[in-house]
C-alpha positions in Angstrom: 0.0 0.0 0.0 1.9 3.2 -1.2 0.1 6.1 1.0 1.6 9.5 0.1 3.4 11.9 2.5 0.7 14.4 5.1 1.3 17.7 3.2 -1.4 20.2 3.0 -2.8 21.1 -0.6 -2.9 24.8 -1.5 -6.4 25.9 -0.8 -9.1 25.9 -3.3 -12.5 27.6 -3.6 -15.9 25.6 -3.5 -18.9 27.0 -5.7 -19.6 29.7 -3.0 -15.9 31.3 -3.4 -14.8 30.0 0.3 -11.9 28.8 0.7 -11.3 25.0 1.0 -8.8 23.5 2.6 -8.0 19.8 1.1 -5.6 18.7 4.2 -4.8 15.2 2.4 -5.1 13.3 -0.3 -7.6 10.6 -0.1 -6.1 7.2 1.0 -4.9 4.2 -1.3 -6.6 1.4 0.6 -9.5 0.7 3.1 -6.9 -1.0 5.8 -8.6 -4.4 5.1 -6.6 -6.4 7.0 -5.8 -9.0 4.3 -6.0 -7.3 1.0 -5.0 -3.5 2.6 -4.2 -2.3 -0.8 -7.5 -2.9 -2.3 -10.4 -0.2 -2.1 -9.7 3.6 -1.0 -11.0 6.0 0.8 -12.7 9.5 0.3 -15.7 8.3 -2.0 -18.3 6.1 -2.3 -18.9 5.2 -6.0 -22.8 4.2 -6.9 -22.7 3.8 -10.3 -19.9 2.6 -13.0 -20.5 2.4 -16.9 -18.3 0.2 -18.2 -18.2 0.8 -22.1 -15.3 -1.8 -23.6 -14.5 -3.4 -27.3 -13.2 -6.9 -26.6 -10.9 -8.2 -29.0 -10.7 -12.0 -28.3 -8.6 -12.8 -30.6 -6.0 -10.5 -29.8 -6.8 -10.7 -25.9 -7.4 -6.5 -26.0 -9.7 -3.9 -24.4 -10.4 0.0 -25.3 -13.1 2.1 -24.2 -14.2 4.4 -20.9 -15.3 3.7 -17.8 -17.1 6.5 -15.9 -17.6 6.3 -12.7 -20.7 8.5 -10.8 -19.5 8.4 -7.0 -19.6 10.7 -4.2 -17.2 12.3 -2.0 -16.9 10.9 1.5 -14.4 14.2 2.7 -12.4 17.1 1.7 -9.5 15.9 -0.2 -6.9 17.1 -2.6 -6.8 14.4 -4.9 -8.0 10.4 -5.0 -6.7 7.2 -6.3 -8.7 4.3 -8.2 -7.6 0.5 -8.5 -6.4 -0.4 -12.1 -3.3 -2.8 -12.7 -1.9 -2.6 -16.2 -3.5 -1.1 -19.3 -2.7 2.3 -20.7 -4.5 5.4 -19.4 -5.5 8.0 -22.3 -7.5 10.3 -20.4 -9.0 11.1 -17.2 -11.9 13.5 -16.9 -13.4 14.7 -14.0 -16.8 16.2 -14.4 -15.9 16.8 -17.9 -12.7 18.2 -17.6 -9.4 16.7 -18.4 -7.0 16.5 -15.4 -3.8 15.4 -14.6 -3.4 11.8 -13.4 -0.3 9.6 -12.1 0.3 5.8 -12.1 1.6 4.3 -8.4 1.6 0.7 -9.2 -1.9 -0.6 -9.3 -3.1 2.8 -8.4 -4.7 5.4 -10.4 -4.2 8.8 -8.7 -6.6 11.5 -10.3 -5.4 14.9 -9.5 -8.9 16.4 -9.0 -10.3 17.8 -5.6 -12.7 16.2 -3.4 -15.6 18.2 -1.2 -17.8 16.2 1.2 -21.1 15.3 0.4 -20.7 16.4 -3.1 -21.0 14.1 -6.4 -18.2 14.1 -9.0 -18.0 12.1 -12.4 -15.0 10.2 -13.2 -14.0 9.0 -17.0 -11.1 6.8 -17.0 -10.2 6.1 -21.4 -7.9 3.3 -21.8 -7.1 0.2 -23.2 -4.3 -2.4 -24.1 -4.1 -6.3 -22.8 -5.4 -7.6 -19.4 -3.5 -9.0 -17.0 -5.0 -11.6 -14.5 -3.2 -11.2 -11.1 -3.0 -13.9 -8.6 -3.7 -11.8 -5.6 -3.2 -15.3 -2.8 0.0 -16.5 -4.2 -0.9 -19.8 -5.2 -1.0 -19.6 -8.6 -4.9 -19.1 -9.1 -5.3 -16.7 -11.5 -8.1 -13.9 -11.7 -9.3 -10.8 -13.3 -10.0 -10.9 -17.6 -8.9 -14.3 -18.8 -8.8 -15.5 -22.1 -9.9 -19.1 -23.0 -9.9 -21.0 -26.7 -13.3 -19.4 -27.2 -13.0 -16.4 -26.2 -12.6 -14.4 -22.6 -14.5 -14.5 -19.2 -13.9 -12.9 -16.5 -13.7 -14.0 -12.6 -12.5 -11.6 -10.3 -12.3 -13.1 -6.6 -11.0 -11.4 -4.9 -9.3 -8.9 -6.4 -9.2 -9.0 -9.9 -11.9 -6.5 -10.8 -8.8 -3.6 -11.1 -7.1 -6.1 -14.3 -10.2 -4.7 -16.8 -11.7 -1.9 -15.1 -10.7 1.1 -13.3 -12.7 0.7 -9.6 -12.8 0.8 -5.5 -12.2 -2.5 -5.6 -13.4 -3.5 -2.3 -17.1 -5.3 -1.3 -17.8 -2.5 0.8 -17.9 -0.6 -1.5 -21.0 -1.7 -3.7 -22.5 0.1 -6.7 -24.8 -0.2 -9.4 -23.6 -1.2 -13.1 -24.2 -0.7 -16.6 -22.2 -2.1 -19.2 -21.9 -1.9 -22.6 -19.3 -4.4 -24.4 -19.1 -4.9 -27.9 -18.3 -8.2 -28.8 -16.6 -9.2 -32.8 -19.7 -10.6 -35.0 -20.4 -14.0 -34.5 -19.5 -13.7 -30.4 -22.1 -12.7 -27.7 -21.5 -10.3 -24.7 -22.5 -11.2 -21.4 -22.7 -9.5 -18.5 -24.5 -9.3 -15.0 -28.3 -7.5 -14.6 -31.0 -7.8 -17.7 -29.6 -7.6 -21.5 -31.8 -4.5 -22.2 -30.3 -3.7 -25.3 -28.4 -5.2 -28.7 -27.1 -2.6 -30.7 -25.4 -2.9 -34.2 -22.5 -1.2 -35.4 -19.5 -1.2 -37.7 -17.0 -3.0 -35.4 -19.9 -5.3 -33.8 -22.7 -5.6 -31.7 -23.0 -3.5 -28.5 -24.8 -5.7 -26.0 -26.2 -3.6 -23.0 -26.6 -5.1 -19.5 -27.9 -3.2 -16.8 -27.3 -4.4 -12.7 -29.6 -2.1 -10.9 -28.8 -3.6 -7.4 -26.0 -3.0 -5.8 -23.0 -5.2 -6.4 -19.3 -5.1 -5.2 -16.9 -5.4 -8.1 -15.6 -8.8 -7.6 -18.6 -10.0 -8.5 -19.3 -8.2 -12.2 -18.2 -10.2 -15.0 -18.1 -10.1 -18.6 -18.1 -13.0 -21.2 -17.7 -12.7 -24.7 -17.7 -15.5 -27.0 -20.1 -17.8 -29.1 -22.6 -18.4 -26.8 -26.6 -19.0 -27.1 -29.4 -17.9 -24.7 -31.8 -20.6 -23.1 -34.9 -19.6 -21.7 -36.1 -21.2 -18.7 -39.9 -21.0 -16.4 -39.5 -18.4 -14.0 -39.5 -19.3 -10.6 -40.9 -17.2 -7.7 -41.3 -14.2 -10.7 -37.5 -14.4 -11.4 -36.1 -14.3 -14.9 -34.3 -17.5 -15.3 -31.5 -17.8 -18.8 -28.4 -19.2 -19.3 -26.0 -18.7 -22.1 -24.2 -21.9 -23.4 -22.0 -22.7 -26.2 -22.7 -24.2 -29.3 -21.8 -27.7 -28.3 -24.7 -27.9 -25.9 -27.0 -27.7 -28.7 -29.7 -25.5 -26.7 -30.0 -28.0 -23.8 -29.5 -26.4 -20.6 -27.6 -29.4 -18.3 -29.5 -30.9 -15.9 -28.5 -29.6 -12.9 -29.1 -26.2 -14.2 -32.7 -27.1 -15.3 -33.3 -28.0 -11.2 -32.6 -24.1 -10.4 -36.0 -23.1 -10.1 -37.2 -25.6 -7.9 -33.9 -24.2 -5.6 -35.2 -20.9 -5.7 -38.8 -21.6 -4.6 -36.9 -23.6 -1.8 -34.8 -20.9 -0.6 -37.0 -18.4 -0.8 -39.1 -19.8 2.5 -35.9 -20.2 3.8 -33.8 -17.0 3.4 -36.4 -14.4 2.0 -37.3 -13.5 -1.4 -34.5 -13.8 -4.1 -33.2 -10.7 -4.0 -32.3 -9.8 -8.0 -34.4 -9.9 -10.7 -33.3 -12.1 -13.1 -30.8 -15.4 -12.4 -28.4 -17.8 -15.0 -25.4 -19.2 -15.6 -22.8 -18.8 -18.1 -20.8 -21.8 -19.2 -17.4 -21.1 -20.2 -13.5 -23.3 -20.8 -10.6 -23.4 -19.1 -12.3 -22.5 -15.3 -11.9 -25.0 -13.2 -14.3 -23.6 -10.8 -17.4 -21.8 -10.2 -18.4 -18.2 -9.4 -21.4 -16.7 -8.1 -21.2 -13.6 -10.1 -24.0 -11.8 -9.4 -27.2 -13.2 -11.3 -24.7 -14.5 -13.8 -23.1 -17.2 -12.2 -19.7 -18.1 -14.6 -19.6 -21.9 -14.2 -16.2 -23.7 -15.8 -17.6 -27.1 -17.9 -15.2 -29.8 -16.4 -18.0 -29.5 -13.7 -20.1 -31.4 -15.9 -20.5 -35.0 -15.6 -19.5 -34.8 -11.9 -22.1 -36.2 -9.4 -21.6 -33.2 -7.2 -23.0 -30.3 -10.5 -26.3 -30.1 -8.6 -24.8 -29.1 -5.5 -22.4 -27.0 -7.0 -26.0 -25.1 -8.6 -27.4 -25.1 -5.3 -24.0 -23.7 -3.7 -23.7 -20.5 -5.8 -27.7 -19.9 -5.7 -27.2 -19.5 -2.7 -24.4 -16.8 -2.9 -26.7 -14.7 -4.0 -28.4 -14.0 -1.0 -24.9 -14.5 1.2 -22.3 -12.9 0.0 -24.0 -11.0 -3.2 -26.9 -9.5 -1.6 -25.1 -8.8 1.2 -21.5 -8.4 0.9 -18.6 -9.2 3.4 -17.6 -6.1 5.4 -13.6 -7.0 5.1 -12.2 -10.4 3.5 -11.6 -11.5 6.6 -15.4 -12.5 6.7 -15.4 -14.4 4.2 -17.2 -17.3 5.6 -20.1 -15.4 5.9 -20.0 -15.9 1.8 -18.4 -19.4 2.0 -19.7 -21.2 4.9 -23.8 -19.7 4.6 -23.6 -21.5 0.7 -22.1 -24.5 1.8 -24.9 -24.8 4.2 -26.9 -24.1 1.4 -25.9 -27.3 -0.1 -26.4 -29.4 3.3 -30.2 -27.6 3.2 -30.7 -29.0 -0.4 -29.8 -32.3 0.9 -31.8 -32.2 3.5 -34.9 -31.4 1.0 -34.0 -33.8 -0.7 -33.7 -36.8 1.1 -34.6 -35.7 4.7 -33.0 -34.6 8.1 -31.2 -38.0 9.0 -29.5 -37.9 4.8 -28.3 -34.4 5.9 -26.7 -34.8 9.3 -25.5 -37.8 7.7 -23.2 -35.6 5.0 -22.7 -33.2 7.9 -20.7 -35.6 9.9 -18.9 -36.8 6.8 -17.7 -33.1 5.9 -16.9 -32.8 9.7 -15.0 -36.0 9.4 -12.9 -34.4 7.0 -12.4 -31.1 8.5 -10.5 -33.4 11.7 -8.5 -35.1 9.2 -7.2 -32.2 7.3 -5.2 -29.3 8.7 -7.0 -26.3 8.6 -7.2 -22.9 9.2 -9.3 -20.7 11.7 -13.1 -20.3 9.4 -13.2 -16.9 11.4 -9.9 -15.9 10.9 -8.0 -17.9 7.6 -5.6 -15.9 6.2 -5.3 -14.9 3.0 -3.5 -18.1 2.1 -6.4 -20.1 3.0 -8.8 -17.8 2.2 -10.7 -20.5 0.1 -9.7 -23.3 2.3 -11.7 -26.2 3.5 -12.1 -24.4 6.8 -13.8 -21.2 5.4 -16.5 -23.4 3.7 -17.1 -26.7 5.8 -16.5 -25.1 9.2 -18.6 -22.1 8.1 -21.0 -24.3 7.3 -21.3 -26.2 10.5 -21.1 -23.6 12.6 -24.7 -23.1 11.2 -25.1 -25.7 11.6 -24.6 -25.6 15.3 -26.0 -22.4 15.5 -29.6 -24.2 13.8 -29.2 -26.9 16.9 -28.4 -24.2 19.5 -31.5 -21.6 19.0 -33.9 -24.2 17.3 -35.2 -24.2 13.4 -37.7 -21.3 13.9 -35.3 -18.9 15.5 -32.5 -20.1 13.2 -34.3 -19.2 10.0 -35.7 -16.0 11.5 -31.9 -15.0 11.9 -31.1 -15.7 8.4 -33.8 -14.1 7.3 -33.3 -10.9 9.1 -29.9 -11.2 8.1 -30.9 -10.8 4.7 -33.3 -7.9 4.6 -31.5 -5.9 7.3 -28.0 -5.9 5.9 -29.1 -6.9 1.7 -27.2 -4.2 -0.4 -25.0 -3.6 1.7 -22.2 -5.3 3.7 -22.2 -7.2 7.0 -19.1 -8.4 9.6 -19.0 -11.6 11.5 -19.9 -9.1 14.6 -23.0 -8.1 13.1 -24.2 -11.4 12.2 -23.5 -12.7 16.0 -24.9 -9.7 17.3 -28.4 -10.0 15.5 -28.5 -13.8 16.3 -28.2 -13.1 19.9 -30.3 -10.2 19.2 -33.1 -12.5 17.6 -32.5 -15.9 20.0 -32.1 -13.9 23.3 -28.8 -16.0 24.4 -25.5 -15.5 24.8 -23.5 -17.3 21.9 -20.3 -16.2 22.4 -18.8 -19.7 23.2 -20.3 -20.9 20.6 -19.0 -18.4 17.7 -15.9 -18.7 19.6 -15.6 -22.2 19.7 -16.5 -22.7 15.5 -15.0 -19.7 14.5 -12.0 -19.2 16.5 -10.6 -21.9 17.9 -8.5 -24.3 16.4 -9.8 -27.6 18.3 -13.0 -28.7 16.5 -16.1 -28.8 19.1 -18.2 -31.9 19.0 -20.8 -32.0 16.2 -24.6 -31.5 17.3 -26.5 -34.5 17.3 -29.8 -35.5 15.5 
């Protein structure tokens, strides 16, 4: 995190002709304590237009991104998130300023006032380059893939192919508008509202109008078809699929509406509007990004696709709808859709079929060395721990406070903190708001302790 030196800027005037007094520039991070680099301070953005040619082919990006925010202080100048590519302008409020390049910072050299709204337009284009933020290898950001290129961006890959406050605290609104080469689709998150012609290819317009933190936008271009589905519970339900597939959604993705009626009595009314999935190559993974989950096709043919469906449908209420405060939370993402999975078990086949795969995923956790699910690390960020031990300390939690209380809490978790962003504290605080007890050995013991505590029994 490069943070520049506490000089005072020269004073400016506001609209009124009083003098200003900028006293710093705005920070180059939000101090999350894993990832302190990502995110900064002195604005909240609540809208970005992404407007982007992909070229595929030759694995390139050009266009603008403008960026609607509003000013959280006074401050001299701010910085942005963007690794790579080559800045051609920077406007502010339509006006070119001066801008400098720290690393994977942007510094615009444009003043801030609280409470006021400012328009930023970053041009700029050239070749993405994925980032592998944990060290492991694991690549994310804009990737390219024998098709074409997707785009998966946990957790901070989001700054490869767009200029941002790349943070989940930090959640905005999103329109984008990609022009793909003939012959290749565009897809993004939100509703396809528009398809536009033009010289160098169609402009396919998506709009998110929910909030979303910008991990979780994504962009696909490349042959792909659209499959209708029924809606379910009055959501929109497509996927886009290539060629191969002939038009015939895969099984497990045909079972999503039946999820969503499920887990609508269980965690509240789906919160978007429309929901899908986007096969692509080369992904060896799924992503919930947000209703437009980007799902890699070596999951196919596995026995465990379905719950893999199930598992990222339920992202979208934990860990989409509402966001993680820091990434230190992250099992409030992980461990609430693994559980997602044991409750589509358990609809499935019944209570005993679920504590059954409980105690075989809690078997594993005591054979495996694993980190803290409160408290991993960035190393282990999407360990075993994060996502089994989250899940049963839900699981726990369910036993502890009983079914009725336990789905009240998730719930309330839902529409108290959806489109916005929740920490582990809050969540603990509202269940022993809602249940009346003291959990704090309990959160303690399945979040924070190394030693496994027993697993509940049936």
């Amino acid at each position: 995190c490069i943070r520049d030196s506490p000089e005072t800027a020269p004073p400016t005037t506001n609209d009124g002709g009083a003098a200003v007094e900028y006293a710093l520039p705005a920070t180059d991070g939000i101090d999350d304590p894993y990832f302190p680099g990502l995110g900064n301070g002195g604005y909240d953005v609540e809208h970005y237009l992404i407007d982007l040619r992909a070229d595929p082919a030759g694995n390139t990006i050009d266009g603008t991104t403008t960026i609607e925010a509003v000013a959280t202080g006074d401050h001299s100048s701010f910085t942005l998130d963007l690794r790579g590519l080559e800045v051609a302008t920077v406007t502010v409020d339509g006006a070119a300023v001066d801008y400098t390049r720290i690393g994977e910072e942007l510094r615009v050299e444009a003043p801030l006032v609280a409470g006021e709204s400012v328009t930023v337009a970053v041009a700029y284009g050239g070749t993405p380059e994925p980032v592998d933020d944990l060290g492991d290898g694991w690549q994310t950001g804009w990737i390219r893939n024998a098709e074409g290129t997707f785009v998966a961006s946990e957790p901070g890959g989001a700054r490869t192919w767009f200029p941002a406050n790349d943070h989940p605290s930090d959640k905005a609104t999103f329109t984008f508008r990609i022009t793909a080469p003939a012959g290749m689709t565009a897809v993004a998150n939100g509703e396809l509202t528009d398809t536009i012609a033009s010289e160098s290819g169609d402009i396919y317009v998506w709009e998110m109008a929910d909030p979303m933190a910008t991990y979780l936008a994504t962009v696909v271009v490349a042959p792909l078809e659209r499959v209708e589905h029924p809606p379910a519970a009055g959501v929109v339900l497509r996927d886009y699929l290539p060629p191969s597939y002939r038009g015939e959604a895969p099984d497990s993705f045909q079972k999503t509406g039946a999820m969503i009626e499920y887990f609508d009595d269980l965690f509240g009314p789906y919160p978007f509007d429309q929901y899908g999935h986007v096969i692509v190559s080369g992904f060896p993974a799924a992503l919930e990004t947000q209703t437009m989950t980007v799902f890699g096709d070596a999951w196919f043919g596995s026995p465990f696709a379905e719950f893999v469906v199930a598992h990222e449908l339920g992202h979208q209420w934990f860990g989409n709808h509402v966001s993680p405060t820091t990434w230190k939370d992250i099992w409030l993402n992980e461990g609430f859709a693994t559980y997602a999975e044991l409750l589509w078990v358990e609809h499935l086949y019944g209570p005993v079929a679920m504590q059954a795969e409980a105690a075989s995923r809690y078997d594993d956790l005591r054979s495996t060395s694993h980190a803290l699910a409160g408290d991993p690390q960035p190393l282990r960020l999407f360990g075993i721990s994060v996502y089994q031990r989250g899940a049963l300390t839900l699981h726990a939690l369910r036993d502890g406070v009983g079914d009725e209380v336990f789905f009240e809490i998730l719930r309330t978790w839902v529409s108290r903190f959806g489109g916005r962003d929740g920490s582990t504290d809050d969540f603990i605080a509202l269940a022993e708001e809602l249940s009346g007890a003291d959990l704090g050995d309990l959160f303690e013991s399945w979040l924070f302790t190394p030693e496994l505590p027993p697993l509940p029994s049936p």
